[in-house]
PyMOL Python script that loads the backbone (N, CA, C, O; Angstrom):
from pymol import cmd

cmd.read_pdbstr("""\
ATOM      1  N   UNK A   1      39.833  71.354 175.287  1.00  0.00           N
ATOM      2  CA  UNK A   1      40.946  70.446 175.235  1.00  0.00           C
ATOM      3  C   UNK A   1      41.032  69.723 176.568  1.00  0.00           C
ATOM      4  O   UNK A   1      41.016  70.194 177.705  1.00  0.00           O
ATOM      5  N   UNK A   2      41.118  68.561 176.185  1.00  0.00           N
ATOM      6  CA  UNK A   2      41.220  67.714 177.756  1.00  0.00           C
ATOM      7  C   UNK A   2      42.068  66.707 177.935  1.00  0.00           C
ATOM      8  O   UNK A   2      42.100  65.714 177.208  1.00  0.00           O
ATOM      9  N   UNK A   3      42.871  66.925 179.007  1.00  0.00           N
ATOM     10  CA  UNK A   3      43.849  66.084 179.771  1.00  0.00           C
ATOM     11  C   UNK A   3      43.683  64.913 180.151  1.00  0.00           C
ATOM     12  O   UNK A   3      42.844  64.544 180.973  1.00  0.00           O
ATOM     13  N   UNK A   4      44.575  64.154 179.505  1.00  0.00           N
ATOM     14  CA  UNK A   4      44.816  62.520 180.241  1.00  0.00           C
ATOM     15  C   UNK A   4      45.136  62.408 180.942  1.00  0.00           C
ATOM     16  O   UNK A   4      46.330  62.673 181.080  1.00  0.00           O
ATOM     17  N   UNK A   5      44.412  61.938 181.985  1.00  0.00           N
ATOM     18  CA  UNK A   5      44.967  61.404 183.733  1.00  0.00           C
ATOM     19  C   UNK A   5      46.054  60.286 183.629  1.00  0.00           C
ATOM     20  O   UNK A   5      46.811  60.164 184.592  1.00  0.00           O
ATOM     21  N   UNK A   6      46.182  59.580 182.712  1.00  0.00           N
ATOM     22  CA  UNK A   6      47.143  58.436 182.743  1.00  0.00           C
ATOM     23  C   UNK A   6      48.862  59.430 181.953  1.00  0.00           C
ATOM     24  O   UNK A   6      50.051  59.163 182.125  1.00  0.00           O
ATOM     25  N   UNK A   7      48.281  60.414 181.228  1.00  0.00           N
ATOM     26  CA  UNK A   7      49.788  60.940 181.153  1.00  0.00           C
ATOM     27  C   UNK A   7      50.167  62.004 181.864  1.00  0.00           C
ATOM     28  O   UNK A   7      51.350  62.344 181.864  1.00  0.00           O
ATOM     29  N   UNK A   8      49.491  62.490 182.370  1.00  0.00           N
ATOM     30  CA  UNK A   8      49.777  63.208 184.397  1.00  0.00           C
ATOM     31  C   UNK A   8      50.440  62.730 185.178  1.00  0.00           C
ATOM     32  O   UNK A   8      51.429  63.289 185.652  1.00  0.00           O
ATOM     33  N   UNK A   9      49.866  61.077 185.624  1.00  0.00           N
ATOM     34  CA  UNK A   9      50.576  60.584 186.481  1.00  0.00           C
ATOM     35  C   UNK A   9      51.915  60.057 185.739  1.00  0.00           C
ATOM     36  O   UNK A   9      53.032  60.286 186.203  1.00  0.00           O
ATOM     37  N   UNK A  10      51.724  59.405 184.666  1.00  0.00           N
ATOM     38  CA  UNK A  10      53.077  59.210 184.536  1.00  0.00           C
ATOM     39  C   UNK A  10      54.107  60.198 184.723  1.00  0.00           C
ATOM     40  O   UNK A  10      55.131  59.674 185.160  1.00  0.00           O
ATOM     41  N   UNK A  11      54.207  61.496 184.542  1.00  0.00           N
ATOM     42  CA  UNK A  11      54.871  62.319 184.872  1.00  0.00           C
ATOM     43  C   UNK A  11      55.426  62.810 186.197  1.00  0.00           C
ATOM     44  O   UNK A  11      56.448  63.387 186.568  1.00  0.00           O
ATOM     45  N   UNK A  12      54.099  62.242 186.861  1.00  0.00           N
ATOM     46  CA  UNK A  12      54.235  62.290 188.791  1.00  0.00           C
ATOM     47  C   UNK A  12      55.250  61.344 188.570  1.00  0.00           C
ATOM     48  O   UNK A  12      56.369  61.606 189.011  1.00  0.00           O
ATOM     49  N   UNK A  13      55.003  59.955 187.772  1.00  0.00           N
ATOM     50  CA  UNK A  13      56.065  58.974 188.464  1.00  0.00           C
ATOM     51  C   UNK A  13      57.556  59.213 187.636  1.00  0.00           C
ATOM     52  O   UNK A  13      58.561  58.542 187.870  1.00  0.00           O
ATOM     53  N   UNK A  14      57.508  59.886 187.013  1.00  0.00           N
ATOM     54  CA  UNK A  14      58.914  59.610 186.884  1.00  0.00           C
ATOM     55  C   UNK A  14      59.698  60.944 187.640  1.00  0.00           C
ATOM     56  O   UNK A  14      60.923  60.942 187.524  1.00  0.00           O
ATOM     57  N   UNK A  15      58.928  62.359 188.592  1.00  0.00           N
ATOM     58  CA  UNK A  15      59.661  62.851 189.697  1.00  0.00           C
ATOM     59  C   UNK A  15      59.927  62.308 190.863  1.00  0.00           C
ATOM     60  O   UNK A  15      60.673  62.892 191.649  1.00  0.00           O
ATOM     61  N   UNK A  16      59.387  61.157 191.151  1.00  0.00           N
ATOM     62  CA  UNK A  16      59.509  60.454 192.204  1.00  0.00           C
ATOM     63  C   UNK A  16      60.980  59.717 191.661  1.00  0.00           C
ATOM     64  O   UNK A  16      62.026  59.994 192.249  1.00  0.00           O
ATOM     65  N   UNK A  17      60.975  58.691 190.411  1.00  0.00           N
ATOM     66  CA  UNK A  17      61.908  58.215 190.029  1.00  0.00           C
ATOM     67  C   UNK A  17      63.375  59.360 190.279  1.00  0.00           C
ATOM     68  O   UNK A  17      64.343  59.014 190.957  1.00  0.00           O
ATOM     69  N   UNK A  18      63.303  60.301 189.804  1.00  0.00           N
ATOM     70  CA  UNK A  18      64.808  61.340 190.033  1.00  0.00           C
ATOM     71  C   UNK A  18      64.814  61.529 191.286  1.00  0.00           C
ATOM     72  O   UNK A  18      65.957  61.844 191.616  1.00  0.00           O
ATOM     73  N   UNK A  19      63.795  61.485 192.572  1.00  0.00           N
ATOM     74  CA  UNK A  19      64.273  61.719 193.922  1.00  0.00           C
ATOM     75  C   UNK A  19      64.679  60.383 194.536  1.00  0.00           C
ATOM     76  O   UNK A  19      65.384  60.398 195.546  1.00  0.00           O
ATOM     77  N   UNK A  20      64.284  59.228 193.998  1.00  0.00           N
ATOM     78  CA  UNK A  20      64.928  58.061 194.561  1.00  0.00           C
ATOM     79  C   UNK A  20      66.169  57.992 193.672  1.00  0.00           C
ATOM     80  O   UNK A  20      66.302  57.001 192.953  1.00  0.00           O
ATOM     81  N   UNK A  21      66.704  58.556 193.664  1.00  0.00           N
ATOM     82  CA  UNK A  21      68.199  58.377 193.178  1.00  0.00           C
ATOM     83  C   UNK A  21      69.514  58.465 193.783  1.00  0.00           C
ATOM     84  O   UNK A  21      69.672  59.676 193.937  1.00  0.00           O
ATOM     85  N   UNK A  22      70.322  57.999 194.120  1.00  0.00           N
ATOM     86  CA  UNK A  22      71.134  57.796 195.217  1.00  0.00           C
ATOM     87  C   UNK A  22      71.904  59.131 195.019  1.00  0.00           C
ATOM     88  O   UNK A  22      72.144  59.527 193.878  1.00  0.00           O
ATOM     89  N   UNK A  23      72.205  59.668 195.863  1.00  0.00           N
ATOM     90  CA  UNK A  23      73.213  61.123 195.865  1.00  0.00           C
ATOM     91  C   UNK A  23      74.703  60.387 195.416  1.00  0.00           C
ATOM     92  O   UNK A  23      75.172  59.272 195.645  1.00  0.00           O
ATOM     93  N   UNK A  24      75.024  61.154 194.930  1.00  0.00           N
ATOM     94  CA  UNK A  24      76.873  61.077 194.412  1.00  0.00           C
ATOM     95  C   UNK A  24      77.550  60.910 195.340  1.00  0.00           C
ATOM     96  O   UNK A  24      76.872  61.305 196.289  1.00  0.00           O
ATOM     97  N   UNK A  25      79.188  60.312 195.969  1.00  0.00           N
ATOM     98  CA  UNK A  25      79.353  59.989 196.778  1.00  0.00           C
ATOM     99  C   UNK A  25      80.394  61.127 196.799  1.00  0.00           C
ATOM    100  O   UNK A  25      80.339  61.923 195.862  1.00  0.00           O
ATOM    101  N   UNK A  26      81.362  61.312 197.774  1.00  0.00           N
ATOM    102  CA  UNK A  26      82.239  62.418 197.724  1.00  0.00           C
ATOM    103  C   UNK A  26      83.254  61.763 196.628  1.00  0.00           C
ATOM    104  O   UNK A  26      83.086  62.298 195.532  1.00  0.00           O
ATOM    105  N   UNK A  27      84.111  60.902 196.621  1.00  0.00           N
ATOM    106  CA  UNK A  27      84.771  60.771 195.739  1.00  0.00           C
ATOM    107  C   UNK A  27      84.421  61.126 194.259  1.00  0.00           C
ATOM    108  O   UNK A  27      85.142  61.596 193.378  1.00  0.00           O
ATOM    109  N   UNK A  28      82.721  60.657 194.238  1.00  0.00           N
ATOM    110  CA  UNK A  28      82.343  61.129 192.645  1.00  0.00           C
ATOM    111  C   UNK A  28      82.062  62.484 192.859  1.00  0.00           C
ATOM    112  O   UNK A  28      81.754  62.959 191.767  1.00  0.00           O
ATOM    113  N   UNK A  29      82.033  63.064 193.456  1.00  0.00           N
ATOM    114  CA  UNK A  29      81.575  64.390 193.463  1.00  0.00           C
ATOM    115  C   UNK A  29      82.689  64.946 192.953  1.00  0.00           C
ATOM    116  O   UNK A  29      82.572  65.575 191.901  1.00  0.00           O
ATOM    117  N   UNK A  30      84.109  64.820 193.641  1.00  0.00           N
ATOM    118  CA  UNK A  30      85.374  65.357 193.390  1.00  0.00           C
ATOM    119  C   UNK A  30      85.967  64.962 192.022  1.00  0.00           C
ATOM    120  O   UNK A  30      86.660  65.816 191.468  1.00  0.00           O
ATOM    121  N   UNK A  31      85.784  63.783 191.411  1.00  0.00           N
ATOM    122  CA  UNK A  31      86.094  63.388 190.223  1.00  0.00           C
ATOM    123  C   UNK A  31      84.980  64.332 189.373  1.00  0.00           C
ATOM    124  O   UNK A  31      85.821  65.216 189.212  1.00  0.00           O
ATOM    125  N   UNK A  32      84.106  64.735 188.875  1.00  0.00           N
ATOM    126  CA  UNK A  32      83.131  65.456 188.418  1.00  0.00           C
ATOM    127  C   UNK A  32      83.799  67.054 188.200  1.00  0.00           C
ATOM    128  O   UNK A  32      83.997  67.717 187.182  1.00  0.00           O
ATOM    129  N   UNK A  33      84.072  67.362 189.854  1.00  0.00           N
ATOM    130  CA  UNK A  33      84.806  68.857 189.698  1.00  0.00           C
ATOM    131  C   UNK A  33      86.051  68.978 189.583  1.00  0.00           C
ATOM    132  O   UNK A  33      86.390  70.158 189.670  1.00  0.00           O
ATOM    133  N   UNK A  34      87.270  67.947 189.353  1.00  0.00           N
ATOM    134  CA  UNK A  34      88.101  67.702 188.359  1.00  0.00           C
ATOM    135  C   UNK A  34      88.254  67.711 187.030  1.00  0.00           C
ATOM    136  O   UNK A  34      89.057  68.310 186.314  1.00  0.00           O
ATOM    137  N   UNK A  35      87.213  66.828 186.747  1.00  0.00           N
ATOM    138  CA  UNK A  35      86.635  66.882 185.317  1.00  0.00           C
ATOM    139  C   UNK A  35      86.090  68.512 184.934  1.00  0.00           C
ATOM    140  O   UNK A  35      86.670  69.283 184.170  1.00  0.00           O
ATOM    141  N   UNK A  36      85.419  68.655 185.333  1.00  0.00           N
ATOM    142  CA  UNK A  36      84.782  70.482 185.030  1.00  0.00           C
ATOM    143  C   UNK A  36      85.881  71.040 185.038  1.00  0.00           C
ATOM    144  O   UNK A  36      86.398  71.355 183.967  1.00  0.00           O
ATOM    145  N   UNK A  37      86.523  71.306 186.281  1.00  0.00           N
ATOM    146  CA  UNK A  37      87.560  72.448 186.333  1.00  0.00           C
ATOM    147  C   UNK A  37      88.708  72.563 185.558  1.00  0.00           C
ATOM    148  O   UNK A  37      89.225  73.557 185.049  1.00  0.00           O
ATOM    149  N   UNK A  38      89.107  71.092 185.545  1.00  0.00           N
ATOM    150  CA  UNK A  38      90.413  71.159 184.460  1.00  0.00           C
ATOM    151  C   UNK A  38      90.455  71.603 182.672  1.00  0.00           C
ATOM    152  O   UNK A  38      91.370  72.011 181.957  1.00  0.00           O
ATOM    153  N   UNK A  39      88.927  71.280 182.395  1.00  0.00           N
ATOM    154  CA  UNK A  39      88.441  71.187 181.427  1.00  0.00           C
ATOM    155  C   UNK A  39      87.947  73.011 181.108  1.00  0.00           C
ATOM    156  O   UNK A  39      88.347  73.645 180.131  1.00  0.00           O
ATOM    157  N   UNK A  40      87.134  73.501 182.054  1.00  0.00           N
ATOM    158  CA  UNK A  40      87.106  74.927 182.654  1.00  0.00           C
ATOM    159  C   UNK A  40      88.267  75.895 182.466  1.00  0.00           C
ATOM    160  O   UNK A  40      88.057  76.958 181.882  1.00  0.00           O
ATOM    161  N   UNK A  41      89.403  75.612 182.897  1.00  0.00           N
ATOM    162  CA  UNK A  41      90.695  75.765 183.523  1.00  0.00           C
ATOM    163  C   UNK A  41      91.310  76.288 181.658  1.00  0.00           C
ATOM    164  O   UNK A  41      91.662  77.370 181.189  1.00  0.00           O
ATOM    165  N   UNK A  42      91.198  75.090 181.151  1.00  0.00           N
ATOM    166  CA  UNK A  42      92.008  74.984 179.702  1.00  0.00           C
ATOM    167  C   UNK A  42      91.737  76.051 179.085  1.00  0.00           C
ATOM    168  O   UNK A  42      92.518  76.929 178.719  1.00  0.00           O
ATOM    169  N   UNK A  43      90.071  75.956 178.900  1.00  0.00           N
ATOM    170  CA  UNK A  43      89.493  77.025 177.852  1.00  0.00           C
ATOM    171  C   UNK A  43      89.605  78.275 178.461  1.00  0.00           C
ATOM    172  O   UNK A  43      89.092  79.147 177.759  1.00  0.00           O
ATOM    173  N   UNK A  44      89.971  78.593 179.257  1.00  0.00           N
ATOM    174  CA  UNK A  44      90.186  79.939 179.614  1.00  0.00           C
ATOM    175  C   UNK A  44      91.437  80.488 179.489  1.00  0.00           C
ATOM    176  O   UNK A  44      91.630  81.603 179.005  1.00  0.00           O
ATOM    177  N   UNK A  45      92.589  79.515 180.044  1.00  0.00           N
ATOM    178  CA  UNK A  45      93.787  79.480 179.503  1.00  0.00           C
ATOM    179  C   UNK A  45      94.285  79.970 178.085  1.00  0.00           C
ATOM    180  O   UNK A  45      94.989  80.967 177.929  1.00  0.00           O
ATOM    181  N   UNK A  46      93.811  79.101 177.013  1.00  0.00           N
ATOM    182  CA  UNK A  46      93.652  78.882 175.856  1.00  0.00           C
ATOM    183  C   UNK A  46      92.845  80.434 175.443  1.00  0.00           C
ATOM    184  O   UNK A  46      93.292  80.978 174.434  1.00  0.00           O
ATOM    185  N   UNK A  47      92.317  80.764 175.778  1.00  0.00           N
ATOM    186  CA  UNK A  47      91.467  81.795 175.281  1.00  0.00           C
ATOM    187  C   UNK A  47      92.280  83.044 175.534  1.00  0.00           C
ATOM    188  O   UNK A  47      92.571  83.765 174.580  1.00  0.00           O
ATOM    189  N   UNK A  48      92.885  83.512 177.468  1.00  0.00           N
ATOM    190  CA  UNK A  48      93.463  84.416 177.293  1.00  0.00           C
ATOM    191  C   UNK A  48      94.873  84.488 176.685  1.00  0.00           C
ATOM    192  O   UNK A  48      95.523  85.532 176.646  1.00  0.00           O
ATOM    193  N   UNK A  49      95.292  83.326 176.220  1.00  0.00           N
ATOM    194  CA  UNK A  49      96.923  83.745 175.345  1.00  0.00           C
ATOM    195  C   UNK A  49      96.538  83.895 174.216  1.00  0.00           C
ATOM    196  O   UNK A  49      97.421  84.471 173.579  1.00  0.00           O
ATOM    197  N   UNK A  50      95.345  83.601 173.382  1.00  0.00           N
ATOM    198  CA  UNK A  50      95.228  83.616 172.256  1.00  0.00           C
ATOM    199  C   UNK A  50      94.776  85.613 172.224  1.00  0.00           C
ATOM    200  O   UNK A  50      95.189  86.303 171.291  1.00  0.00           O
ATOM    201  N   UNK A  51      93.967  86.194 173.309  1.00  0.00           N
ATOM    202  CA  UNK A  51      93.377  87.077 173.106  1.00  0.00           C
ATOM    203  C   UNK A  51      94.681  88.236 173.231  1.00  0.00           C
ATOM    204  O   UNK A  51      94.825  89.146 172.414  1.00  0.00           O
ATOM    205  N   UNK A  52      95.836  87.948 174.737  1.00  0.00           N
ATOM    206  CA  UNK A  52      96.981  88.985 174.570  1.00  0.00           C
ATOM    207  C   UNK A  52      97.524  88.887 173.420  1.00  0.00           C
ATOM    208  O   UNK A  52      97.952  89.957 172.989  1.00  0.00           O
ATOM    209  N   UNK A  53      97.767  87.347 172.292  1.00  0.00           N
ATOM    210  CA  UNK A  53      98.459  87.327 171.333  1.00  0.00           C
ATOM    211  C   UNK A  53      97.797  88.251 170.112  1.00  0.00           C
ATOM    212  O   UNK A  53      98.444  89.228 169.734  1.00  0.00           O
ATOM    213  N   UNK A  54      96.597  87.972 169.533  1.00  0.00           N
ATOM    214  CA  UNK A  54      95.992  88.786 168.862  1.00  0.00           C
ATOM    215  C   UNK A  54      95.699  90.420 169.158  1.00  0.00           C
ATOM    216  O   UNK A  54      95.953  91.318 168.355  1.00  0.00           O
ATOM    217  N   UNK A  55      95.212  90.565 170.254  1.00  0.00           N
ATOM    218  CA  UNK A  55      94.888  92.091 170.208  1.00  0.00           C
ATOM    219  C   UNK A  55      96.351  93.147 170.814  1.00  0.00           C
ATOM    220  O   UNK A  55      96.733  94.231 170.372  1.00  0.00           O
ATOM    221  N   UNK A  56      96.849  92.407 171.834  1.00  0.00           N
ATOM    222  CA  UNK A  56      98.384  92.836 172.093  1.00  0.00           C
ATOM    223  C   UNK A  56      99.018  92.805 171.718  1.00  0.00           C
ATOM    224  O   UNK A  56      99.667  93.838 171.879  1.00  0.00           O
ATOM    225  N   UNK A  57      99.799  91.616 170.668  1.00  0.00           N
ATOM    226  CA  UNK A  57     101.312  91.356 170.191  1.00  0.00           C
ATOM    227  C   UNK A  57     101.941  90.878 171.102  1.00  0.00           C
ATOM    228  O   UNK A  57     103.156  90.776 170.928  1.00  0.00           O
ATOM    229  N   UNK A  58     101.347  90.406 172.412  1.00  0.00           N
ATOM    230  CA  UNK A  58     102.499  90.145 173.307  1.00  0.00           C
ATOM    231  C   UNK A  58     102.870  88.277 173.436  1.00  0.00           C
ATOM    232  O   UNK A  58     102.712  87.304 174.173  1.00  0.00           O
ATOM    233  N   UNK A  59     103.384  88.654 172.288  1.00  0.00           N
ATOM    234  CA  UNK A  59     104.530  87.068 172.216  1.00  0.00           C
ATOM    235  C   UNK A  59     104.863  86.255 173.539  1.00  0.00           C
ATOM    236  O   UNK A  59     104.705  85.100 173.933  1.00  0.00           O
ATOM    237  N   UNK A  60     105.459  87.559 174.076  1.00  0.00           N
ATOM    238  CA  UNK A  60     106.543  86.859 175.503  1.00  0.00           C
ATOM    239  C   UNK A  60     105.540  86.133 176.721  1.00  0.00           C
ATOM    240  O   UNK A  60     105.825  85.089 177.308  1.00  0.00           O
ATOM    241  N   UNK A  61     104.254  86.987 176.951  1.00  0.00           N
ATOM    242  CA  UNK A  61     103.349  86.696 177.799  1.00  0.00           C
ATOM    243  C   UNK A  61     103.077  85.549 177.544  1.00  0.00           C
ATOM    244  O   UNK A  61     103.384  84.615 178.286  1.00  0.00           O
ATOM    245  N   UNK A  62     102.287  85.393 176.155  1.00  0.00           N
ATOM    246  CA  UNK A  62     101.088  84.380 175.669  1.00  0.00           C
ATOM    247  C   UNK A  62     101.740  83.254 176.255  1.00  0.00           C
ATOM    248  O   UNK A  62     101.216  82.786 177.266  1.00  0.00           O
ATOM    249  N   UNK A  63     103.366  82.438 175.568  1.00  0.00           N
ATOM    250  CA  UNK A  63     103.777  81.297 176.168  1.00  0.00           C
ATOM    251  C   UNK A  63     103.546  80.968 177.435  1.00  0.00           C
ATOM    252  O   UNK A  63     103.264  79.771 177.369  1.00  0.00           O
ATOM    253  N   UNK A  64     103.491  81.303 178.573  1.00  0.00           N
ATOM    254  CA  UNK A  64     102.832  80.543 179.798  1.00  0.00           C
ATOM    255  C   UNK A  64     101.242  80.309 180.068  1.00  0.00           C
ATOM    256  O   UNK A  64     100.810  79.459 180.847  1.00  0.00           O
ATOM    257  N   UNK A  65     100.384  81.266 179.242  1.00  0.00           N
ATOM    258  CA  UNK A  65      99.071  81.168 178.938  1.00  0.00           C
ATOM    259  C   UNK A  65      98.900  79.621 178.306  1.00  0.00           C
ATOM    260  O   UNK A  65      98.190  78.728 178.767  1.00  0.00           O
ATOM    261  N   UNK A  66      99.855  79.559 176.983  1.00  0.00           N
ATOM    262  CA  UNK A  66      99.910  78.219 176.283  1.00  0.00           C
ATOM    263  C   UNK A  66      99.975  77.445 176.760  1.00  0.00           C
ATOM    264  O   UNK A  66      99.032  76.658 176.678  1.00  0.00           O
ATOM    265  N   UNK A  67     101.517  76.993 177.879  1.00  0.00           N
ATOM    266  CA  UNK A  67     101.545  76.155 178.640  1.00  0.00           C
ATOM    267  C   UNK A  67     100.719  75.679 179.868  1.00  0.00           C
ATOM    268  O   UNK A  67     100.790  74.534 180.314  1.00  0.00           O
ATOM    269  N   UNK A  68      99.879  76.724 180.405  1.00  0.00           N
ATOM    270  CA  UNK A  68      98.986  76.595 180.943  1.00  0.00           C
ATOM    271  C   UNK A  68      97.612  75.945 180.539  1.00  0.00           C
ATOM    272  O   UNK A  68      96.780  75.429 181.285  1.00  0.00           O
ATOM    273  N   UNK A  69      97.584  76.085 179.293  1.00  0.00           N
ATOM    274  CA  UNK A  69      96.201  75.681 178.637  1.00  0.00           C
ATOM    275  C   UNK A  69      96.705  74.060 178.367  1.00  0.00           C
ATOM    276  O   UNK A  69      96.225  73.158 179.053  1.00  0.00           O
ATOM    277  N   UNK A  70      97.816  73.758 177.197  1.00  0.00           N
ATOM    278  CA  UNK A  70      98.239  72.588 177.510  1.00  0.00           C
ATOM    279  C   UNK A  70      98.083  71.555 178.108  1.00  0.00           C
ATOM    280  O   UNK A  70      97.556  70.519 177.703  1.00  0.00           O
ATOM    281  N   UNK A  71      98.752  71.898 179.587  1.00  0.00           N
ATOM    282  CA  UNK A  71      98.844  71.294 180.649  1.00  0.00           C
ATOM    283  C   UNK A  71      97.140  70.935 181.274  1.00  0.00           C
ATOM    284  O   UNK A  71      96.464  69.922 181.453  1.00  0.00           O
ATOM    285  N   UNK A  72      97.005  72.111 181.418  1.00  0.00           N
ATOM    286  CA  UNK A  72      95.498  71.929 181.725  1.00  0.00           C
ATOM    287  C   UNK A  72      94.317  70.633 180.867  1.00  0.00           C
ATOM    288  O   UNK A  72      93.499  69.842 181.336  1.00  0.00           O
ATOM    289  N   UNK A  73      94.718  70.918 179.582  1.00  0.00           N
ATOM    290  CA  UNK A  73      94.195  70.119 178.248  1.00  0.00           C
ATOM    291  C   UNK A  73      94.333  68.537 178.838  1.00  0.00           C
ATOM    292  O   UNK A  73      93.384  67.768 178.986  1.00  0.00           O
ATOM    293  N   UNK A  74      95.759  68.243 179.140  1.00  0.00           N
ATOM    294  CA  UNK A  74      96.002  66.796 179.217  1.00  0.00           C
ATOM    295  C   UNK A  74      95.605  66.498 180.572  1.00  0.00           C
ATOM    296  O   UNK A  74      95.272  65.364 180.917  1.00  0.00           O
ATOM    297  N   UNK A  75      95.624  67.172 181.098  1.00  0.00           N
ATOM    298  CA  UNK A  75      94.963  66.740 182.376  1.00  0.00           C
ATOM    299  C   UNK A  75      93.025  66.546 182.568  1.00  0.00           C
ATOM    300  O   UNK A  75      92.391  65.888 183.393  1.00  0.00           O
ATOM    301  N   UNK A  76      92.593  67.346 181.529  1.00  0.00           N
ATOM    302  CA  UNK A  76      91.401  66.870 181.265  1.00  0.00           C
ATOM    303  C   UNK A  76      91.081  65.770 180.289  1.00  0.00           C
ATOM    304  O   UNK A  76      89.967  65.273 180.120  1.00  0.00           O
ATOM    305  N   UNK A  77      92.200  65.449 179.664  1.00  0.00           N
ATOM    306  CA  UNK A  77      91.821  64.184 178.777  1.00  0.00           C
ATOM    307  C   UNK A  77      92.209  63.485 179.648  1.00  0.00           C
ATOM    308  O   UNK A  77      91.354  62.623 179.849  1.00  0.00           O
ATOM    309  N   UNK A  78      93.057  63.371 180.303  1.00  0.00           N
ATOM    310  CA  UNK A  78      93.175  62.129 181.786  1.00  0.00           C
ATOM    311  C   UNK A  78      92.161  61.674 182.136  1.00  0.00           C
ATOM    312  O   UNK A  78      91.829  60.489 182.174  1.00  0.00           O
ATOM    313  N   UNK A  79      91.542  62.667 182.444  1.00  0.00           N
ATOM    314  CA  UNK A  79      90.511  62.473 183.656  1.00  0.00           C
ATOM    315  C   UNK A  79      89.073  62.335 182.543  1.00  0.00           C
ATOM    316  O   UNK A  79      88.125  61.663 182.949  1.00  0.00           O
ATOM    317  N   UNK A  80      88.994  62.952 181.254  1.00  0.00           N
ATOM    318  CA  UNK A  80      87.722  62.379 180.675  1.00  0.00           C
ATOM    319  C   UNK A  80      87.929  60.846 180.036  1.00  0.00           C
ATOM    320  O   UNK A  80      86.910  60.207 179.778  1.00  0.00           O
ATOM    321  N   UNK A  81      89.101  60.316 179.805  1.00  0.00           N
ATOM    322  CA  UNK A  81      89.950  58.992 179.816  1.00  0.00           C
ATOM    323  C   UNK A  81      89.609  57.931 181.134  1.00  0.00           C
ATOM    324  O   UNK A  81      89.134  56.808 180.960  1.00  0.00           O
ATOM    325  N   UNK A  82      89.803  58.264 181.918  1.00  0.00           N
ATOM    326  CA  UNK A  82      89.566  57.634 183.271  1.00  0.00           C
ATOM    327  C   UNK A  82      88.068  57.848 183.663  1.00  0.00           C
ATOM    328  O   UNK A  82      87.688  57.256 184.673  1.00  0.00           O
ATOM    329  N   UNK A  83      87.120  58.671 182.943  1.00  0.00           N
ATOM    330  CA  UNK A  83      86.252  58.549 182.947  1.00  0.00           C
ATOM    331  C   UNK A  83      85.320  59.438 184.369  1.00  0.00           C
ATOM    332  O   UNK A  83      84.416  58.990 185.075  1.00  0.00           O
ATOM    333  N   UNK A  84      85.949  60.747 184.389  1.00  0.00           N
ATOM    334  CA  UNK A  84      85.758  61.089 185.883  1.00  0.00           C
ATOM    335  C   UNK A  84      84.207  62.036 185.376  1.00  0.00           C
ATOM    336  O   UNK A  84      83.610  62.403 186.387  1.00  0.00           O
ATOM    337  N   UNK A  85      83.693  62.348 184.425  1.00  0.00           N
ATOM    338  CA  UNK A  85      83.453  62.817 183.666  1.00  0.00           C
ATOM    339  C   UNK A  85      81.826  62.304 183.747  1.00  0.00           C
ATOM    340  O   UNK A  85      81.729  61.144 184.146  1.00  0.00           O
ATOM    341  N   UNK A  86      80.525  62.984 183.432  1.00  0.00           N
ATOM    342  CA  UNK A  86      79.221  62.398 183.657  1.00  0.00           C
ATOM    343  C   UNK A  86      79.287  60.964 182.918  1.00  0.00           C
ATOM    344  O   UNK A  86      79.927  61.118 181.878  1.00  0.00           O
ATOM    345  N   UNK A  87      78.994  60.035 183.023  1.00  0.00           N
ATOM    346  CA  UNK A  87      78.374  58.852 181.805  1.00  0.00           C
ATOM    347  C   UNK A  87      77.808  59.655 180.712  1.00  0.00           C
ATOM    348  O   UNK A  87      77.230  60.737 180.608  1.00  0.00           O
ATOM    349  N   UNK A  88      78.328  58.390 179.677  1.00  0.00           N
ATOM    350  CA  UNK A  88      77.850  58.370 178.254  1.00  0.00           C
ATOM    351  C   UNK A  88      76.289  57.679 178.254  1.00  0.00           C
ATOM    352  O   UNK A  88      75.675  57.070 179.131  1.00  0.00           O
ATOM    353  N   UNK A  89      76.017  57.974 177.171  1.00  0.00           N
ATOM    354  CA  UNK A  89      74.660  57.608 177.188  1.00  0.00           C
ATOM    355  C   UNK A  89      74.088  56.939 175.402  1.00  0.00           C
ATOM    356  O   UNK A  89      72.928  56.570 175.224  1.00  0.00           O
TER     357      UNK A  89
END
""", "prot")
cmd.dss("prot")
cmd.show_as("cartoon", "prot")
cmd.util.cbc("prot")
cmd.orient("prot")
């Protein structure tokens, strides 16, 4: 079985292409880990009131879990709204 030198290099060139790529700037960097974290933030939220509610019974707890997830929720649609979020493609 034998290798094409012309689809080798193309492969060289397109690692060169991802290292000429401009680094993220701090602002995008911080919009990115906004986006993650809030989004991060929710589903975990969301997950532990649902898990004290089901396996505990504990009613009284879960509500700030909720509101936490919530809150968290709209604040990641903000920010995937505003677009802080990788590009679409």
């Amino acid at each position: 079985m034998a290798t094409d030198p012309d689809a080798t290099s193309d492969l060289a060139g397109s690692d060169l292409a991802e290292d000429d790529a401009p680094e993220p700037t701090f602002v995008e960097r911080l919009e990115k880990f906004v986006w993650i974290s809030s989004g991060m933030f929710s589903v975990a939220a969301l997950g532990l009131a649902f898990t004290g509610y089901v396996t505990f019974a504990a009613y009284e707890e879960a509500g700030s879990n909720f509101l936490a997830a919530i809150a968290a929720s709209g604040i990641f649609g903000l920010t995937t709204y505003l677009k802080f979020g990788p590009p679409s493609e």
